[in-house]
C-alpha positions, -999 to 999 in steps of 0.1 A, spaced: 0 0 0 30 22 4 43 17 -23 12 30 -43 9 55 -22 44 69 -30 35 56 -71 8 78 -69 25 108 -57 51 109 -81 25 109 -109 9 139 -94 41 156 -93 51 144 -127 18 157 -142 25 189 -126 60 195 -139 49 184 -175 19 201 -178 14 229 -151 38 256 -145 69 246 -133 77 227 -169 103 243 -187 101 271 -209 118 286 -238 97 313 -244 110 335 -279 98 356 -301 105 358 -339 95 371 -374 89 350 -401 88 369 -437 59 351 -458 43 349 -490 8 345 -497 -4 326 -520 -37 323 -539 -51 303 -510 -42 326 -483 -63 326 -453 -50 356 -436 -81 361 -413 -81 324 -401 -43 332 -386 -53 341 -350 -81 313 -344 -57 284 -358 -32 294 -341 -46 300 -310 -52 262 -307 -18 252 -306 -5 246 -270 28 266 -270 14 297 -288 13 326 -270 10 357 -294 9 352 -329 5 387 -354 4 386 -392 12 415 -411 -3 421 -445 13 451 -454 50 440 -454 39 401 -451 55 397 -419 44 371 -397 54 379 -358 52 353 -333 58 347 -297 57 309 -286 76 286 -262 102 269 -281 96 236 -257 60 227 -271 61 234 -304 90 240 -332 98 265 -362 90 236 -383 54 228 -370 52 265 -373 64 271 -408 37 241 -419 9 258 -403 15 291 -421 14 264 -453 -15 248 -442 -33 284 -440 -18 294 -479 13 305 -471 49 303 -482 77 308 -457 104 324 -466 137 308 -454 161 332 -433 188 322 -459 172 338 -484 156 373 -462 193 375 -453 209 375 -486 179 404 -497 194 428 -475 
């Protein structure tokens, strides 16, 4: 019985640290230049994004096609963020190339 108890604690406290606040964080914030495509869906932005866990701003500028996100670098990637903006018509521009334009 012990030993359940003590089994059951440590899944409390794991559950905590993994999901509640004491995980860890890498909280950044970036701008990703991007191209719209035929298919753009620059209002649906905001409302897909705000159902990824790990999001926490996310701001899309038409006028210079700018896409500027804040988001914690532990639950979710630049790559699951680049193929959202794909998903919602966009093409991302890599840094390699924004670079070599300046």
């Amino acid at each position: 019985m012990k030993n359940l108890g003590a089994l059951l604690l440590a899944a409390i406290l794991f559950t905590i640290m993994v999901g509640g606040s004491y995980s860890k964080q890498e909280v950044v914030q970036i701008s990703i230049q991007v191209i719209p495509t035929p298919l753009a869906r620059p209002t649906l932005v905001g409302s897909s994004l705000a159902a990824y866990t790990g999001i926490h701003s996310a701001r899309l500028s038409k006028e210079n096609n700018r896409f500027d996100v804040t988001y914690d670098k532990a639950r979710i990637s630049l790559d699951d963020l680049s193929h959202i903006l794909t998903s919602l018509g966009y093409r991302v521009v890599p840094l390699e190339e924004v670079k070599s334009a300046m």
